[in-house]
Backbone as JSON Lines, residues from 0, in Angstrom:
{"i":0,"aa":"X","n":[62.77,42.64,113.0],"ca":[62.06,43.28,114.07],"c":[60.57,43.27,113.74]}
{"i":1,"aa":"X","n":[59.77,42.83,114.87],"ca":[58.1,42.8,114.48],"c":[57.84,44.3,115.25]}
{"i":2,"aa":"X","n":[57.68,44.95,114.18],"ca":[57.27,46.56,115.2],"c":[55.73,46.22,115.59]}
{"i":3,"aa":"X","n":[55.12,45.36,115.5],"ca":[53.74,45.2,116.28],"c":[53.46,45.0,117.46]}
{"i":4,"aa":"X","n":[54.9,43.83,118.14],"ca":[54.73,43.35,119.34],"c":[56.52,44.1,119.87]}
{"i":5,"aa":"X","n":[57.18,44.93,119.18],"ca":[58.18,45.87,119.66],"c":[57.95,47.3,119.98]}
{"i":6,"aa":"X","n":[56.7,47.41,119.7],"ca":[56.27,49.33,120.19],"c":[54.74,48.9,120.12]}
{"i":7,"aa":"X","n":[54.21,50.04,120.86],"ca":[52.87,50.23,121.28],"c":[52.7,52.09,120.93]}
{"i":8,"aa":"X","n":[51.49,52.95,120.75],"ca":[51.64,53.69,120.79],"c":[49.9,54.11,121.64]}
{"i":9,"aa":"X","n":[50.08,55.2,122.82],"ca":[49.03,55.23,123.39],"c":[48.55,56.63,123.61]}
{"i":10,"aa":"X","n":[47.73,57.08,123.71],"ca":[47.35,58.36,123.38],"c":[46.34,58.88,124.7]}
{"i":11,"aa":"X","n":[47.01,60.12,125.15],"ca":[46.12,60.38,127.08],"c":[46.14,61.9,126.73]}
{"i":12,"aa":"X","n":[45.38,61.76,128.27],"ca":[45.63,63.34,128.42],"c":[44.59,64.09,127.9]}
{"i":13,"aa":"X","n":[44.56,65.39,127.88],"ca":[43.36,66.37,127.5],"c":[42.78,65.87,126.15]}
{"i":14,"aa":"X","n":[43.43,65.52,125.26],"ca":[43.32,65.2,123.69],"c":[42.35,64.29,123.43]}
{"i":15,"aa":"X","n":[41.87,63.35,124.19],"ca":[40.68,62.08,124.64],"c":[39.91,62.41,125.83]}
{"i":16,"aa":"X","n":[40.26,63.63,126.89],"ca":[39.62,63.74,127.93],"c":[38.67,65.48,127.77]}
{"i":17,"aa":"X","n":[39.14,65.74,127.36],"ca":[38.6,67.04,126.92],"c":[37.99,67.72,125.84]}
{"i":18,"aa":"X","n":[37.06,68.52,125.63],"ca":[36.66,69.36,124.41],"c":[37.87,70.16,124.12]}
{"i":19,"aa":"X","n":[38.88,70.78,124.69],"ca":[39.78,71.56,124.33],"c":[40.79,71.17,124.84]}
{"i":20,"aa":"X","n":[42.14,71.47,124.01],"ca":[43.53,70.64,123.99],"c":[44.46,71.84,123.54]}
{"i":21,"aa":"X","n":[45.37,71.77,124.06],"ca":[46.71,73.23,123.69],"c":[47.95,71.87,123.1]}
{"i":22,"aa":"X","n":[47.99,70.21,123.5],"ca":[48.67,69.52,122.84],"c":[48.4,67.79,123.0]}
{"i":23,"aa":"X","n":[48.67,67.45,122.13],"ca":[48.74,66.15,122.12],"c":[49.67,64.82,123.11]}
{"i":24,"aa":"X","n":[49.36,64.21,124.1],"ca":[49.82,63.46,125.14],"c":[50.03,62.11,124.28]}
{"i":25,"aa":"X","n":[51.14,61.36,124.09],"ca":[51.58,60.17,123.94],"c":[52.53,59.39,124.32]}
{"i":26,"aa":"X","n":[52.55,58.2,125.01],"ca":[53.23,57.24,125.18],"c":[54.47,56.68,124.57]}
{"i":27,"aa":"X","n":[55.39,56.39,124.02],"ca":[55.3,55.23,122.92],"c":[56.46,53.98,124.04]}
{"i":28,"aa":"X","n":[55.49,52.7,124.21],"ca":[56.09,51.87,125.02],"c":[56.92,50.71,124.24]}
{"i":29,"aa":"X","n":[58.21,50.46,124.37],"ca":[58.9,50.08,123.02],"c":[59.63,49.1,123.83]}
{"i":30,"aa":"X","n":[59.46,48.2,123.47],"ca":[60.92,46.97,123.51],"c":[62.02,47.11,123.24]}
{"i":31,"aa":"X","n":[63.01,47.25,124.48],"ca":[64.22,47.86,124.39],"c":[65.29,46.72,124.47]}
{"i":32,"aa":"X","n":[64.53,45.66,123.87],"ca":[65.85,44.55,123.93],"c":[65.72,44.4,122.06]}
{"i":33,"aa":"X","n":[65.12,45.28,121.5],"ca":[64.87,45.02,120.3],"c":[65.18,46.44,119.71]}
{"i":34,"aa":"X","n":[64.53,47.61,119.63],"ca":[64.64,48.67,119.5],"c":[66.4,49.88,120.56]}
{"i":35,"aa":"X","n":[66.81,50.55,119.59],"ca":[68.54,50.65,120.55],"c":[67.15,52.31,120.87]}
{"i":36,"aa":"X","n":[68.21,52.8,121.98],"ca":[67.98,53.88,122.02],"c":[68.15,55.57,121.06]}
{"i":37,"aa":"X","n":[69.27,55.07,120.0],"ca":[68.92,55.82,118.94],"c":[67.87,56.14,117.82]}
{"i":38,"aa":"X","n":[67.53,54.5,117.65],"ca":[66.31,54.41,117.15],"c":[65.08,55.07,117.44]}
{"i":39,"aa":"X","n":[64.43,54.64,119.03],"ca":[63.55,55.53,119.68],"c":[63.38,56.38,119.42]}
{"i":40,"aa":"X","n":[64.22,57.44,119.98],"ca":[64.89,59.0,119.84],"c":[64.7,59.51,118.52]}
{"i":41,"aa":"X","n":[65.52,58.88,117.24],"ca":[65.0,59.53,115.93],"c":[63.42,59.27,115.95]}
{"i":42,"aa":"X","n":[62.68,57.95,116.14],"ca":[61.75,57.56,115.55],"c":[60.72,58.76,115.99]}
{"i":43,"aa":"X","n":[60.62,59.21,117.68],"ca":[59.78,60.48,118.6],"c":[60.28,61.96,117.63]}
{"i":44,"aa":"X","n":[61.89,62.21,117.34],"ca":[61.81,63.68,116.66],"c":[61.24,63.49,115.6]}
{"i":45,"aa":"X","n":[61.46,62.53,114.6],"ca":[60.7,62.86,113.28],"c":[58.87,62.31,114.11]}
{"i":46,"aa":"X","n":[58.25,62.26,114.4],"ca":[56.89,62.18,114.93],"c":[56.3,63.62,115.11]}
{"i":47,"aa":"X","n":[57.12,64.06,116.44],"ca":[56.83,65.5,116.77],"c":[57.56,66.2,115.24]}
{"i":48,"aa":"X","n":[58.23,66.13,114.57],"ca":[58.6,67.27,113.37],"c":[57.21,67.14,112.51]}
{"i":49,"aa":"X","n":[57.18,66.21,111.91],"ca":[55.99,65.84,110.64],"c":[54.65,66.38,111.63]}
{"i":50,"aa":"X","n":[54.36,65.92,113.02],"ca":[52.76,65.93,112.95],"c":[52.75,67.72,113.3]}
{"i":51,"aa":"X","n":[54.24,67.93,113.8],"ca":[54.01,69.88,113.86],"c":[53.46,69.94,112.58]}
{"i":52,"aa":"X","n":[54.63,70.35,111.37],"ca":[54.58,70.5,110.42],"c":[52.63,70.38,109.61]}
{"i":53,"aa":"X","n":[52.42,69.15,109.84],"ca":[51.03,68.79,109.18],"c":[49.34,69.66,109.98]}
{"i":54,"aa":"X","n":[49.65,69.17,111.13],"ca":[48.88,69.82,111.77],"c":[48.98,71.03,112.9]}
{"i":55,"aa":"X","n":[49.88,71.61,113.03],"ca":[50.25,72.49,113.66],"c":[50.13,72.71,115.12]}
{"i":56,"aa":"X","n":[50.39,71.15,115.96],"ca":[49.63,70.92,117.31],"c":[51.07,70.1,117.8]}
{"i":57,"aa":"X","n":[51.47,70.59,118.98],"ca":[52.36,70.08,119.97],"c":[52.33,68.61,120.04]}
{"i":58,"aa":"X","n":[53.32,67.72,119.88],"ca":[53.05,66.3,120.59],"c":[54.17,66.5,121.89]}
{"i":59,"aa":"X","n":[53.51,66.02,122.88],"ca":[54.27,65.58,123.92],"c":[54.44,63.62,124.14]}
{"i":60,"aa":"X","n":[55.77,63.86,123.77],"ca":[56.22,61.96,123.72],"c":[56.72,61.72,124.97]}
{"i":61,"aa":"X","n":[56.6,60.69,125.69],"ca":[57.04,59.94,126.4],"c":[57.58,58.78,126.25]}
{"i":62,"aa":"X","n":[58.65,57.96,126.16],"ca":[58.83,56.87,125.88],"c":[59.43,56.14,127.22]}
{"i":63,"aa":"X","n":[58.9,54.71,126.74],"ca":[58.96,53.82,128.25],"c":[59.03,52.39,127.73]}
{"i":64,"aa":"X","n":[60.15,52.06,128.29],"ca":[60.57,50.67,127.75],"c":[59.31,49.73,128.09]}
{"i":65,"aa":"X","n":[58.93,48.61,128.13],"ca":[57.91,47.78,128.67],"c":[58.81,47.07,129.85]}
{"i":66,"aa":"X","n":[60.09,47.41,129.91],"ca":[60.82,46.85,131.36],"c":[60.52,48.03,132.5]}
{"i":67,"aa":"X","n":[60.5,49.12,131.73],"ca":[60.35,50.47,132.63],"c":[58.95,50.64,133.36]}
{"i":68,"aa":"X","n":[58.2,50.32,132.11],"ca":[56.66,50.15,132.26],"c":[56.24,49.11,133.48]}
{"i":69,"aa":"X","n":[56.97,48.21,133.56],"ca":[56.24,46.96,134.29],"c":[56.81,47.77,135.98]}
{"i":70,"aa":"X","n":[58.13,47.83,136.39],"ca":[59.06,48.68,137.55],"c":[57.8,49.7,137.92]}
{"i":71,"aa":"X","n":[57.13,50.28,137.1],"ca":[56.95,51.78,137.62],"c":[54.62,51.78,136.94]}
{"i":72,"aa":"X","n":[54.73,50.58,136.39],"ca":[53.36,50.56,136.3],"c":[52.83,51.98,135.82]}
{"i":73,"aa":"X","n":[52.96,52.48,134.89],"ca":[52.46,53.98,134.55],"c":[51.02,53.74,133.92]}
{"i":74,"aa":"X","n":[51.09,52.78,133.05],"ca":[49.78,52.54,132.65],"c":[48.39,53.01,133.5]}
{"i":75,"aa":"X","n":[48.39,52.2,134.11],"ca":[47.39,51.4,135.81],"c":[47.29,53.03,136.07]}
{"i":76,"aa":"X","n":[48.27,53.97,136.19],"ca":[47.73,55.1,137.01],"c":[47.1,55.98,136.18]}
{"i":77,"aa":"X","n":[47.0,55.94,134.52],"ca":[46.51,56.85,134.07],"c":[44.74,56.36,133.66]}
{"i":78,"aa":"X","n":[44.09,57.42,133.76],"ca":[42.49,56.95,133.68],"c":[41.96,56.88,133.08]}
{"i":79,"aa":"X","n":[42.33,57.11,131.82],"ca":[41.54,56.86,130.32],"c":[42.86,56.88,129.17]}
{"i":80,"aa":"X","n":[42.89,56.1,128.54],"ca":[44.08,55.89,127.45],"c":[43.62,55.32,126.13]}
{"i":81,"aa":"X","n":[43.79,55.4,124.56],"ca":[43.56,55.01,123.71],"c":[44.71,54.94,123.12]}
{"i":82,"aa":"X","n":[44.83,52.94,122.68],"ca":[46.09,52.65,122.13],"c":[45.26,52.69,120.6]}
{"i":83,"aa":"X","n":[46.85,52.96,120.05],"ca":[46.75,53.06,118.27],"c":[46.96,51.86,117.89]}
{"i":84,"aa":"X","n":[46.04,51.09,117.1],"ca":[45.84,50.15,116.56],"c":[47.15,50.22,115.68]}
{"i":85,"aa":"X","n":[47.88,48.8,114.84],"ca":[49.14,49.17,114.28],"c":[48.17,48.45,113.01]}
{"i":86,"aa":"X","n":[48.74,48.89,111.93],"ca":[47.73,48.28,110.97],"c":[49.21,47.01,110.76]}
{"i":87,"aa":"X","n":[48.34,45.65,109.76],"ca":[49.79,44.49,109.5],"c":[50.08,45.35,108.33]}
């Protein structure tokens, strides 16, 4: 599995649009002919557990296949977004 070109992770919402934030808005748009849906699922609870834990700030996950993504175009409607670079 190339998790570079199998997940994306994108970051919206008050957290990039605002001086003040009550939680963190993220995406994660994943290739679902590659990634099962258990995978996903663990990969978002341990995300939201650790970044509670570390920094003590809400993540709100969304996940969206890139088949789901393309059907329903979510991207295009949101107005400012910063994707997370994946390091190799």
């Amino acid at each position: 599995m190339n998790l570079h070109s199998d997940f994306k992770i994108i970051l919206f919402g008050s957290f990039i649009n605002q001086q003040s934030y009550n939680d963190i808005d993220i995406i994660v748009l994943y290739n679902s002919n590659f990634i099962t849906s258990n995978k996903i699922l663990g990969f978002r609870e341990k995300l939201i557990s650790s970044f509670n834990k570390k920094y003590s700030i809400n993540l709100d996950i969304s996940l969206l296949s890139y088949v789901e993504n393309t059907l329903v175009d979510f991207l295009s409607k949101i107005n400012k977004y910063i994707e997370i670079e994946q390091e190799e």
